[in-house]
Backbone as JSON, one array per atom type, in Angstrom:
{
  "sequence": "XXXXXXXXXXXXXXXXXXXXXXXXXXXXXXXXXXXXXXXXXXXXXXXXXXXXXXXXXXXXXXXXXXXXXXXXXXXXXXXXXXXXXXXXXXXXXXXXXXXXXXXXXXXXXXXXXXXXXXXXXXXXXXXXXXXXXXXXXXXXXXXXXXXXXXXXXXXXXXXXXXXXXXXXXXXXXXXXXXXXXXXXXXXXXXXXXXXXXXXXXXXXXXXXXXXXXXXXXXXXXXXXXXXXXXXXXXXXXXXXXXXXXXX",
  "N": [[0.83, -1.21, 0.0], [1.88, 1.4, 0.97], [3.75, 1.41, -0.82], [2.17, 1.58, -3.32], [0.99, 4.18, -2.92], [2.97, 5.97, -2.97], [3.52, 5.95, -5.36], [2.11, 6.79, -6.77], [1.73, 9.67, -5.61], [3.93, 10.72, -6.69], [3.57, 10.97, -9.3], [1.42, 12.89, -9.06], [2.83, 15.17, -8.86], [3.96, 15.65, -10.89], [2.28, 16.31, -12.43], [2.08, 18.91, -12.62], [4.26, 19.82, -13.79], [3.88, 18.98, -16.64], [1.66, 20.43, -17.17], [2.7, 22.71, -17.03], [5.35, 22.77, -19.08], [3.72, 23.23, -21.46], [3.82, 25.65, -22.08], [7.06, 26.17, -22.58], [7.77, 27.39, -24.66], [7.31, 30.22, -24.61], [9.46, 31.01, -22.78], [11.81, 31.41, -24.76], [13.84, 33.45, -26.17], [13.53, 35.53, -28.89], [15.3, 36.89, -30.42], [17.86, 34.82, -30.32], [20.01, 33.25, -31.74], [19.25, 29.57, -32.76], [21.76, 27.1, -32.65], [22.29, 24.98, -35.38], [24.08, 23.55, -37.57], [26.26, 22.8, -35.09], [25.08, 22.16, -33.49], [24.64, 21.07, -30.11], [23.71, 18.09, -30.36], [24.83, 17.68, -32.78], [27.45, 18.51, -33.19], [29.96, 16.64, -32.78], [29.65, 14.74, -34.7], [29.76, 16.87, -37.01], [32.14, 17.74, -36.88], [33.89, 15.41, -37.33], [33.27, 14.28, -39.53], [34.72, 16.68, -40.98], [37.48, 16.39, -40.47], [38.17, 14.12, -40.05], [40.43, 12.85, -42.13], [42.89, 12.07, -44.29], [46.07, 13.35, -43.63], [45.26, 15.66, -42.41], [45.24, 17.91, -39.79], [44.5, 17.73, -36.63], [43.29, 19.21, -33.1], [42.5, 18.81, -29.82], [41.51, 20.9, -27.73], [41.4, 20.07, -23.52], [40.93, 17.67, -23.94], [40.9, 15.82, -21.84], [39.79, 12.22, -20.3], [37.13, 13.1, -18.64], [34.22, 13.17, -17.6], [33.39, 10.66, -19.07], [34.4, 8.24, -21.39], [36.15, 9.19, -24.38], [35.54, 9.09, -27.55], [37.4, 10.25, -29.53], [39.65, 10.19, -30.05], [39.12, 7.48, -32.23], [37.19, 8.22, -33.86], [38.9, 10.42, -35.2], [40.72, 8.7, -36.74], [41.94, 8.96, -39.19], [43.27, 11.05, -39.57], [45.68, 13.15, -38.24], [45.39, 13.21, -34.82], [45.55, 14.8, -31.82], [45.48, 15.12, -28.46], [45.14, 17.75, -25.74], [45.79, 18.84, -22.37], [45.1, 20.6, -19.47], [45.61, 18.77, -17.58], [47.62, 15.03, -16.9], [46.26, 12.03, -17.92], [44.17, 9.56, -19.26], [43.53, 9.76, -22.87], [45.42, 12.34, -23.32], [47.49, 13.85, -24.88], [49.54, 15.91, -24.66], [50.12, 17.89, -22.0], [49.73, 21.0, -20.78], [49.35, 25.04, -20.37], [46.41, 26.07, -21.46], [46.52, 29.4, -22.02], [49.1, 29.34, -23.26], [49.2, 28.19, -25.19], [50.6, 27.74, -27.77], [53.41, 27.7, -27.65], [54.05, 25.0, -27.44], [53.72, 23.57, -29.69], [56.01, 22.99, -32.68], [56.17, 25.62, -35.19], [55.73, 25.28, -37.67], [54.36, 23.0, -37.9], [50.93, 23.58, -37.76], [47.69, 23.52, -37.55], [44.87, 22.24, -38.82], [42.26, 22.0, -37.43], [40.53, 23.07, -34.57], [39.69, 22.24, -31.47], [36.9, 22.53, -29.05], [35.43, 21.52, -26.09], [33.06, 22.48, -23.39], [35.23, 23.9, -21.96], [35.66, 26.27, -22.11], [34.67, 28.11, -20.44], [36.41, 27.57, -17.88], [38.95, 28.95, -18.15], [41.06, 31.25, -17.45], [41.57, 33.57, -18.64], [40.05, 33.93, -21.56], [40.18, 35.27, -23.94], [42.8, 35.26, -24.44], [43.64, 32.72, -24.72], [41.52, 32.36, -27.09], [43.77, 33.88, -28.79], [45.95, 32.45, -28.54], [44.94, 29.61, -29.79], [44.1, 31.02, -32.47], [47.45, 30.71, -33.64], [48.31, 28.57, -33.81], [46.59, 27.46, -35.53], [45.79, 26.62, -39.39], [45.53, 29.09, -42.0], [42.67, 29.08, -43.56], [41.56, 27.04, -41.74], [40.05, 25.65, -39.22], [37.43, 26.84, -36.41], [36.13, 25.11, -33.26], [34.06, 25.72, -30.76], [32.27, 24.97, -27.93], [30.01, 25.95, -25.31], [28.97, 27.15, -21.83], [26.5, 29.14, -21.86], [24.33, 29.2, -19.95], [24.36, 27.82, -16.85], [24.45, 24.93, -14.4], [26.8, 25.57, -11.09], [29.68, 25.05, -11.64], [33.11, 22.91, -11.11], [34.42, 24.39, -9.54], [37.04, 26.14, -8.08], [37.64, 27.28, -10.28], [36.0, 27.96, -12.15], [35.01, 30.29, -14.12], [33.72, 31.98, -16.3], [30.67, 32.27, -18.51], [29.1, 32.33, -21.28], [27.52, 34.0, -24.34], [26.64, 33.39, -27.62], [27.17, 35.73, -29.03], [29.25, 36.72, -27.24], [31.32, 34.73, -27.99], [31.59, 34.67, -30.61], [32.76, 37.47, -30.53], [35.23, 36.88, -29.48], [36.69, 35.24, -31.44], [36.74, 37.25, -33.51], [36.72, 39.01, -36.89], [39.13, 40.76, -36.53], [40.93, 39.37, -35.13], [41.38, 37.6, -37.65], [39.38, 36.01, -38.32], [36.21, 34.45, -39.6], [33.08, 34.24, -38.86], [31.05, 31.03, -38.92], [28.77, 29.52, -38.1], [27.08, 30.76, -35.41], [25.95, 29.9, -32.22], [23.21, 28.56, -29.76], [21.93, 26.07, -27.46], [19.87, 23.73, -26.3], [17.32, 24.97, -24.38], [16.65, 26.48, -21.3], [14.03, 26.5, -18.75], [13.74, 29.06, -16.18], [13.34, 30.71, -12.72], [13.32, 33.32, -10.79], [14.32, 32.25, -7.3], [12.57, 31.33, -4.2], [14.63, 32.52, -2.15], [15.21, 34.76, -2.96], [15.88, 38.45, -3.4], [13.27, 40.49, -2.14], [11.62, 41.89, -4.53], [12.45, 40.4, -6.93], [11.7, 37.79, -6.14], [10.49, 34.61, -7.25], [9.95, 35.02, -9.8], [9.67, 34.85, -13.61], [12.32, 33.77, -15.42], [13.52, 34.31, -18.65], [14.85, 33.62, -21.9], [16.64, 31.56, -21.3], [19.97, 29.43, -21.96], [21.53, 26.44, -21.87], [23.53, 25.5, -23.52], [26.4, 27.24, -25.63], [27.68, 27.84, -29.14], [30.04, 28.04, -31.41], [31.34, 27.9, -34.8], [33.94, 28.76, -36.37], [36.54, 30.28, -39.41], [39.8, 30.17, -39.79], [40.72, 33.18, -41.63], [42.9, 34.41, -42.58], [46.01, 35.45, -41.62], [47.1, 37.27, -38.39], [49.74, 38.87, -37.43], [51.13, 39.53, -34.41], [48.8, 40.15, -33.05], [46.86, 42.22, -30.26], [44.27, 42.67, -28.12], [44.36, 45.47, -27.0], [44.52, 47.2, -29.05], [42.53, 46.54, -31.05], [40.22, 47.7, -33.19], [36.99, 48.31, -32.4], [34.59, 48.62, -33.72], [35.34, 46.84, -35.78], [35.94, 44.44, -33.68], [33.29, 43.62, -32.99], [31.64, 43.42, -35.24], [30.03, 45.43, -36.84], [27.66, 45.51, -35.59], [25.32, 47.24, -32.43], [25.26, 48.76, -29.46], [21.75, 48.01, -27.59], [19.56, 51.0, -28.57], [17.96, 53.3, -26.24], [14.66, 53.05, -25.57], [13.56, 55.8, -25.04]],
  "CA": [[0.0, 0.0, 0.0], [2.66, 2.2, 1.24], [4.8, 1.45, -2.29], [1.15, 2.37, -4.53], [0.49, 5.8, -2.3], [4.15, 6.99, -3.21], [3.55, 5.99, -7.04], [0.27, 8.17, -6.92], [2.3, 10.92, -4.94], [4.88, 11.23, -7.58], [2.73, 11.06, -10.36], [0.92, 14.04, -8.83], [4.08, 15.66, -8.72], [4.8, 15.73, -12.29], [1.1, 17.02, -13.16], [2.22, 20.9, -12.6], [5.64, 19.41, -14.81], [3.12, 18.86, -17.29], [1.09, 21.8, -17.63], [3.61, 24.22, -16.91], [5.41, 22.53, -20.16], [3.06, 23.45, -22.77], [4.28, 27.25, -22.01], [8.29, 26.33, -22.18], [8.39, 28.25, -25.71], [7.02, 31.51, -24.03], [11.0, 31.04, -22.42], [12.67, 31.42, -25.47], [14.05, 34.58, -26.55], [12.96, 35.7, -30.16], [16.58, 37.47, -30.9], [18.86, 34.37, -30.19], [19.72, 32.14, -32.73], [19.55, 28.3, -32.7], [22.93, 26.2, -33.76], [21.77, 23.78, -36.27], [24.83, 22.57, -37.9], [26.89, 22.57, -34.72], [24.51, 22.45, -32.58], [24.75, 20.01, -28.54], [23.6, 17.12, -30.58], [25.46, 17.7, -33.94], [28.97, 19.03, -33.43], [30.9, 15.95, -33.09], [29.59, 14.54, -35.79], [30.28, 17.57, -38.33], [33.39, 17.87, -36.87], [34.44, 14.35, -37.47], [33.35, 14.6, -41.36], [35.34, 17.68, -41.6], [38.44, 16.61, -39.63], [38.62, 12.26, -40.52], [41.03, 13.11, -43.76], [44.34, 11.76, -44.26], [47.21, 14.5, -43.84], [44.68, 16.6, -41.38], [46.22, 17.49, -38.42], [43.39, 17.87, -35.46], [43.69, 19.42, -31.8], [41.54, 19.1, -28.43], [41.62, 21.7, -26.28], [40.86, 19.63, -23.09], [41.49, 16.4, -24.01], [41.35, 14.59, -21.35], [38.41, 11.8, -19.94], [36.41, 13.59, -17.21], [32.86, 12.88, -17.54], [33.31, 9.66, -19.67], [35.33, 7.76, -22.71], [36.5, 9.62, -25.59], [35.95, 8.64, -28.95], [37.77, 11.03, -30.38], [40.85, 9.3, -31.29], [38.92, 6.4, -32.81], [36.58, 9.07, -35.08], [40.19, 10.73, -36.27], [41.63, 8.14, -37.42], [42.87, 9.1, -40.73], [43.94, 11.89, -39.19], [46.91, 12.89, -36.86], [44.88, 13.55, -33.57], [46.59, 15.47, -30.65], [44.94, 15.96, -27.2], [45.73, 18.43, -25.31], [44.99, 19.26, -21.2], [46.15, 21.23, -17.89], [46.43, 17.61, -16.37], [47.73, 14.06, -17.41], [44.82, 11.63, -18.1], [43.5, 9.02, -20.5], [43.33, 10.78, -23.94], [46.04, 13.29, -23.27], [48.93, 13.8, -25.59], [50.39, 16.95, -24.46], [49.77, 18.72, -21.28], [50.17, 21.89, -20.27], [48.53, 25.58, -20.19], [46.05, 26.69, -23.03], [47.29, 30.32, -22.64], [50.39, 29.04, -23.74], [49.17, 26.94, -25.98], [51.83, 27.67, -28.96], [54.74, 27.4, -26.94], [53.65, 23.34, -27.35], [53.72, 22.69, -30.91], [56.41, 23.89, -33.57], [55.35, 26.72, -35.89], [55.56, 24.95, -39.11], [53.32, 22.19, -37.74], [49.89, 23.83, -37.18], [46.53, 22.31, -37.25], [43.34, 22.06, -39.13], [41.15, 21.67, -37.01], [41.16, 23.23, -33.44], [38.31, 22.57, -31.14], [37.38, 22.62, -27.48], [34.17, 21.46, -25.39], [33.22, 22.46, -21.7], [36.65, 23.91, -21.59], [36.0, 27.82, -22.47], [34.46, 28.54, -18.87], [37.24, 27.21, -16.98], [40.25, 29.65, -18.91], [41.36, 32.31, -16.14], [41.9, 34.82, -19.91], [39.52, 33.61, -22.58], [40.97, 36.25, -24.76], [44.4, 35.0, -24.75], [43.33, 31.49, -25.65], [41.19, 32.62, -28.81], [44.56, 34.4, -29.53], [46.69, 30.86, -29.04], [44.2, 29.39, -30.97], [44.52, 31.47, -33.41], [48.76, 31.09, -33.72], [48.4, 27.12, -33.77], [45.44, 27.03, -36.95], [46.32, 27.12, -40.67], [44.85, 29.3, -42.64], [41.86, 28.48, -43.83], [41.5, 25.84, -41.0], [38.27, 26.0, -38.4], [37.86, 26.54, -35.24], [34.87, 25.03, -32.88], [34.36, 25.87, -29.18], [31.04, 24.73, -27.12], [30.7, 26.0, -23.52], [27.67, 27.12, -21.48], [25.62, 30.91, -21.5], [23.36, 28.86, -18.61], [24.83, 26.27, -16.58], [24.82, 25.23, -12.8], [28.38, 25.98, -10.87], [30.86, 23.17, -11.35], [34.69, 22.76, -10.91], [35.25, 25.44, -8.69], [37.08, 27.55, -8.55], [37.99, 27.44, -11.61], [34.12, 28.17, -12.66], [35.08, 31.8, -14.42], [32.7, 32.92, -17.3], [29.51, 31.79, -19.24], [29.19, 32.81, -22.94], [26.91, 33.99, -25.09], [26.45, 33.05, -28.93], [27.72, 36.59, -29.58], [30.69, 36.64, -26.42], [32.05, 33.96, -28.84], [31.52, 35.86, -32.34], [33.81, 38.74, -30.02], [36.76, 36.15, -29.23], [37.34, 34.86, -32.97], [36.08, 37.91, -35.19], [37.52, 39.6, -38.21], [40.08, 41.53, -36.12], [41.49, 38.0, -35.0], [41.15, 36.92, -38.8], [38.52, 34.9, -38.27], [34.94, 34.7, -40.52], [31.83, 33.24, -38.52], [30.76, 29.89, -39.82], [27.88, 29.3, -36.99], [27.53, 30.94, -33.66], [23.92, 29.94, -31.45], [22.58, 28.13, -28.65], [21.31, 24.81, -27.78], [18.98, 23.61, -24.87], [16.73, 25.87, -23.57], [16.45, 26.6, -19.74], [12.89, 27.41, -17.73], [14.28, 29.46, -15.23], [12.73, 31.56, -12.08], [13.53, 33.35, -9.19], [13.82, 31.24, -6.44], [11.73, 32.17, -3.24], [15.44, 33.11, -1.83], [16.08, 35.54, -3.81], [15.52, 40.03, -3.0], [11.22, 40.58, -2.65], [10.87, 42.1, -5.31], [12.77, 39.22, -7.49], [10.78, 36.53, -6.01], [9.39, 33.62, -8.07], [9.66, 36.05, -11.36], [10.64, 34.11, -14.61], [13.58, 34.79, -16.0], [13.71, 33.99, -20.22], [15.93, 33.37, -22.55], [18.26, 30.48, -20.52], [20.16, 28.5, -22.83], [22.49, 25.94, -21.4], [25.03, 25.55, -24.31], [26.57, 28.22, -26.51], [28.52, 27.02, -30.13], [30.96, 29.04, -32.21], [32.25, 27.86, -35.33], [34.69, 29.87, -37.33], [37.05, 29.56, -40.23], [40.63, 31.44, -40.09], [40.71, 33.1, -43.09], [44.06, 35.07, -42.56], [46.93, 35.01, -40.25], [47.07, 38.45, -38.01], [50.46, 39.17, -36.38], [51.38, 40.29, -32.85], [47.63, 40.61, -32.38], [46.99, 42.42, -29.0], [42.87, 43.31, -27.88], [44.07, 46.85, -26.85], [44.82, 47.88, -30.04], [41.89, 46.59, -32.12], [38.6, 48.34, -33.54], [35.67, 48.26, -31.76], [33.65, 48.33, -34.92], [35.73, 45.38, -36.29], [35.47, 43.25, -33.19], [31.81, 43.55, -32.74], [31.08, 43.43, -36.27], [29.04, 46.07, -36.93], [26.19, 45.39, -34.17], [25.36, 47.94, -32.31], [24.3, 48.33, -28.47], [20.21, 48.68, -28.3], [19.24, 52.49, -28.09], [16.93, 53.49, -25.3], [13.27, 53.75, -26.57], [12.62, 56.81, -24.18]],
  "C": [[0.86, 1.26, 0.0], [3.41, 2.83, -0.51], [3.61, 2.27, -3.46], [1.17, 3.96, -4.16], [1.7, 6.49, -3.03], [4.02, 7.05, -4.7], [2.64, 7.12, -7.16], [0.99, 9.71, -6.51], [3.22, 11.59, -5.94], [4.41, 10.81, -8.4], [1.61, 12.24, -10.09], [1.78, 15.5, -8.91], [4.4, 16.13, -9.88], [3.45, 16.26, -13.14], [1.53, 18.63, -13.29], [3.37, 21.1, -13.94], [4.5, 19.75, -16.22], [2.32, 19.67, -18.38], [1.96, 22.76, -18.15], [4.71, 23.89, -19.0], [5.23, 22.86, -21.57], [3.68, 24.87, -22.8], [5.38, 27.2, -22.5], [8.58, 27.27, -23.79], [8.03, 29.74, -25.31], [8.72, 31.86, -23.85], [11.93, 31.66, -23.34], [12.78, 32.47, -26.19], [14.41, 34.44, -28.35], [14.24, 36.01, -31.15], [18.01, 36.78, -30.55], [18.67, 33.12, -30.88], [19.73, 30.69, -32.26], [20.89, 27.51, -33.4], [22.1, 25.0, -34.14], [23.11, 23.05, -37.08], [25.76, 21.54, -36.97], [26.28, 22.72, -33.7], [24.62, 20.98, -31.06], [24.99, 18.53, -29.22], [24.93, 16.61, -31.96], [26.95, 18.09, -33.89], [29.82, 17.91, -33.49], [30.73, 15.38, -34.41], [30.22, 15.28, -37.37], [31.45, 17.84, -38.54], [34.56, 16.35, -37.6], [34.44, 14.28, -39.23], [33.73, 15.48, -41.48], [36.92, 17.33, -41.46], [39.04, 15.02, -40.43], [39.02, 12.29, -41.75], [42.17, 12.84, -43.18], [44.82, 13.36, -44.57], [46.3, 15.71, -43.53], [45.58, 16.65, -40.02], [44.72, 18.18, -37.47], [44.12, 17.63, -33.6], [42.08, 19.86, -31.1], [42.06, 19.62, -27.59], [40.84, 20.91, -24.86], [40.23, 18.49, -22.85], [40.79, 15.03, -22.71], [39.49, 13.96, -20.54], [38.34, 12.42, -18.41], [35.41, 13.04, -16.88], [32.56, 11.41, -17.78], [34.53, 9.21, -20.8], [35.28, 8.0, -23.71], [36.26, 8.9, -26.92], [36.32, 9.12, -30.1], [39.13, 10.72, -31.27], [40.6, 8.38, -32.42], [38.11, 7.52, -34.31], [37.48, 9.9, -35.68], [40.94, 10.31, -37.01], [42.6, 8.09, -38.34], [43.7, 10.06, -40.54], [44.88, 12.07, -38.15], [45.59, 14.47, -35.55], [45.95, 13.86, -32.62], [45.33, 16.11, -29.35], [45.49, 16.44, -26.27], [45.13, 18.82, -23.52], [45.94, 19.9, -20.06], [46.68, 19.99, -17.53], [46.49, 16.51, -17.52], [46.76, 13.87, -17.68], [45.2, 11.0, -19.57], [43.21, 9.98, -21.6], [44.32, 11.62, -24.17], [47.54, 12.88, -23.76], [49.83, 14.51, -25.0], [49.56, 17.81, -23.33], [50.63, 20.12, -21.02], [49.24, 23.32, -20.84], [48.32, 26.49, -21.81], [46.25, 27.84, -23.34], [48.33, 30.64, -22.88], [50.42, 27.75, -24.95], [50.31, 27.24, -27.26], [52.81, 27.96, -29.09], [55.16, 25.7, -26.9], [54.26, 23.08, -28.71], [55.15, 23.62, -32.03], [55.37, 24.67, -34.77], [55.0, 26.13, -37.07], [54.18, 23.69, -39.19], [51.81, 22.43, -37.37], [48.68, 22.83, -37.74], [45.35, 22.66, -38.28], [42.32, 22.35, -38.91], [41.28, 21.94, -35.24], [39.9, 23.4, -32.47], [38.36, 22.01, -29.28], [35.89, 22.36, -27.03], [34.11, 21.46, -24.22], [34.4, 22.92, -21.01], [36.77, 26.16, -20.93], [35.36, 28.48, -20.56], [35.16, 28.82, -17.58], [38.74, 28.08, -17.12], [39.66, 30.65, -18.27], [40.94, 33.7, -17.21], [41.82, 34.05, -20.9], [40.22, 33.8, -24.13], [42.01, 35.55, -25.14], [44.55, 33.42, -25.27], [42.77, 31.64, -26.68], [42.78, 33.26, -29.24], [45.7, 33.13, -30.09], [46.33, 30.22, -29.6], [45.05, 29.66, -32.82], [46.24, 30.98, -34.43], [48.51, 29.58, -34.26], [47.32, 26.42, -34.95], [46.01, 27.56, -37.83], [44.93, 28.2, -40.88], [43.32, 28.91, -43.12], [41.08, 26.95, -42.97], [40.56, 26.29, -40.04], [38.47, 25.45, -37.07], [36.72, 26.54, -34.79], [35.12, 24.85, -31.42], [32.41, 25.71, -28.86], [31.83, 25.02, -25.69], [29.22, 26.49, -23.26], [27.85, 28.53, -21.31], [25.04, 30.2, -20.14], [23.62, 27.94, -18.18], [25.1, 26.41, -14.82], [26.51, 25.42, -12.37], [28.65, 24.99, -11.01], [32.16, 23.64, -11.3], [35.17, 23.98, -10.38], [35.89, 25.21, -7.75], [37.32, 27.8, -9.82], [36.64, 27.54, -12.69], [34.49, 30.08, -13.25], [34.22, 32.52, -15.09], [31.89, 32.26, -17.81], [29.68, 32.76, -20.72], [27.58, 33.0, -23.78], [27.33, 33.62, -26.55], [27.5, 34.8, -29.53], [29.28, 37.03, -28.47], [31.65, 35.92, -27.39], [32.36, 34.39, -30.3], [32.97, 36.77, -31.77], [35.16, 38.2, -29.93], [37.36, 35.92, -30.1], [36.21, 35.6, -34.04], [36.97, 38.43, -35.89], [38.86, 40.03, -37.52], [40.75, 40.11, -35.52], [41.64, 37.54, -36.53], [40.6, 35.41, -38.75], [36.84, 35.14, -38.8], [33.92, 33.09, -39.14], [30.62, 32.23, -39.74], [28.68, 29.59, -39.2], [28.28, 30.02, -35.85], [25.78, 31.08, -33.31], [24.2, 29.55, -30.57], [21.89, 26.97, -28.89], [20.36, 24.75, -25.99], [18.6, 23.92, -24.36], [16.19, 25.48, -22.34], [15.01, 27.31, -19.4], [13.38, 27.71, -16.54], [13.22, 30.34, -14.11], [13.66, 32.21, -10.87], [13.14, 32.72, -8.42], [13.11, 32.11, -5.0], [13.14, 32.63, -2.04], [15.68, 34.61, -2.31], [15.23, 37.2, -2.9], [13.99, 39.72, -3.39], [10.93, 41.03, -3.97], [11.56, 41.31, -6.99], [12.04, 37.81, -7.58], [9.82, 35.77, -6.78], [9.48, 34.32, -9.66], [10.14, 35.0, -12.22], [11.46, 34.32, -15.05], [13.88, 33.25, -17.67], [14.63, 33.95, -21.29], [17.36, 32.95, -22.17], [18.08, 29.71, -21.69], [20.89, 27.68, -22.19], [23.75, 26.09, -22.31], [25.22, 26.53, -25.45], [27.94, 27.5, -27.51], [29.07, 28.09, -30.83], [31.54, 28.09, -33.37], [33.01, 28.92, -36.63], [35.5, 29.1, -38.37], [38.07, 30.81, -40.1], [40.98, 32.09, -41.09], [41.98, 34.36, -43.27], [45.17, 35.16, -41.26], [47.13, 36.84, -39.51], [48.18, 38.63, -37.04], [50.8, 40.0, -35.68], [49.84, 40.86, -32.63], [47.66, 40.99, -30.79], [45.32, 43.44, -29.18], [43.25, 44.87, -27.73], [44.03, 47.43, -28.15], [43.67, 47.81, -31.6], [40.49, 47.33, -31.77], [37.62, 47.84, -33.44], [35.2, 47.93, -33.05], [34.35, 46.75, -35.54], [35.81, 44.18, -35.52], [33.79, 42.62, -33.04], [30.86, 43.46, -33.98], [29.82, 43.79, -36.94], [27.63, 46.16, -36.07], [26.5, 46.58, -33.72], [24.88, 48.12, -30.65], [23.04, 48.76, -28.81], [19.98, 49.9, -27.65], [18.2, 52.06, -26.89], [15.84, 53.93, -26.35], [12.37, 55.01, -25.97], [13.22, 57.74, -24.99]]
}
């Protein structure tokens, strides 16, 4: 009896789940795009048909097994795979720190294919890794970074920044010599104020949570001694604009 009451109890439980549901597109903000090529579900995949070519050279930022077992060596095959991480670990070719990343590899040997997941959050100076990036990709070679705009805390301290779809556009744009391929959002969040929060916060919804944010680019020129102080606003932000006041 005891075991039916609790089935009934939590199946009452999941009626408000239910309802509340049919609303979850209300959530979703009208002015942020969706990734569709490279989007949560799709990126390894497109990456792997871009990357699985003989006489590719392919690099993971972050390399190493955390969560689970890689199959990133086995889907490179044809290609020369290189993983890369702060720490040893299963998977890991070459450790050591990503804003030093092209102090690692010689110059003549750069890469293809330079990509990073769950990694961009955890970099102390974002900045200075899109710039190592940068140093360590050919020409014409593509670069793909997933990380989270909306995501609970993890691995702290080392928990530093969240990203938007356009934070990522800002790290590898033109003034980097870099052309946007894709940059969106995947997995939308129903969020609220919790009944912690300041009174006049309380319980409110709060719209347009995404969990994961995707970037891919393509370098389409090499830019030396790049340094952020020195580049044009208008050319990092690529023409956008902030939004006026409507008063």
């Amino acid at each position: 009896m005891n075991k039916l009451l609790k089935q009934v109890l939590l199946g009452f439980r999941k009626l408000p789940l239910l309802i509340e549901s049919r609303f979850d597109k209300e959530f979703l903000a009208p002015d942020v795009p969706m990734s569709r090529i490279v989007s949560h579900q799709q990126w390894q995949k497109y990456l792997y048909e871009i990357g699985n070519k003989p006489g590719m050279r392919v690099l993971e930022i972050g390399s190493r097994e955390v969560t689970g077992a890689s199959n990133a060596r086995n889907e490179f095959a044809k290609a020369v795979y290189v993983g890369f991480d702060y720490y040893p670990g299963d998977n890991v070719d070459v450790v050591g720190d990503a804003h030093k990343l092209a102090s690692y590899f010689e110059q003549d040997k750069k890469f293809d294919l330079v990509y990073s997941s769950a990694c961009f959050e955890h970099f102390a100076m974002p900045w200075i890794v899109a710039i190592e990036i940068s140093k360590v990709l050919k020409v014409g070679g593509f670069v793909f970074v997933e990380t989270h705009f909306s995501f609970s805390s993890h691995e702290r301290p080392w928990h530093f920044f969240q990203f938007s779809d356009m934070g990522l556009r800002i790290l590898f744009s033109d003034a980097l010599g870099f052309e946007c391929v894709e940059a969106g959002m995947s997995n939308p969040i129903v969020g609220r104020f919790s009944s912690q929060a300041d009174p006049y916060l309380k319980n409110k919804p709060v719209r347009g949570l995404y969990c994961h944010s995707e970037y891919l680019g393509r370098k389409t020129r090499d830019v030396k001694n790049f340094e952020w102080k020195y580049s044009d606003l208008e050319n990092v932000v690529g023409g956008t604009r902030y939004p006026k006041s409507e008063s």
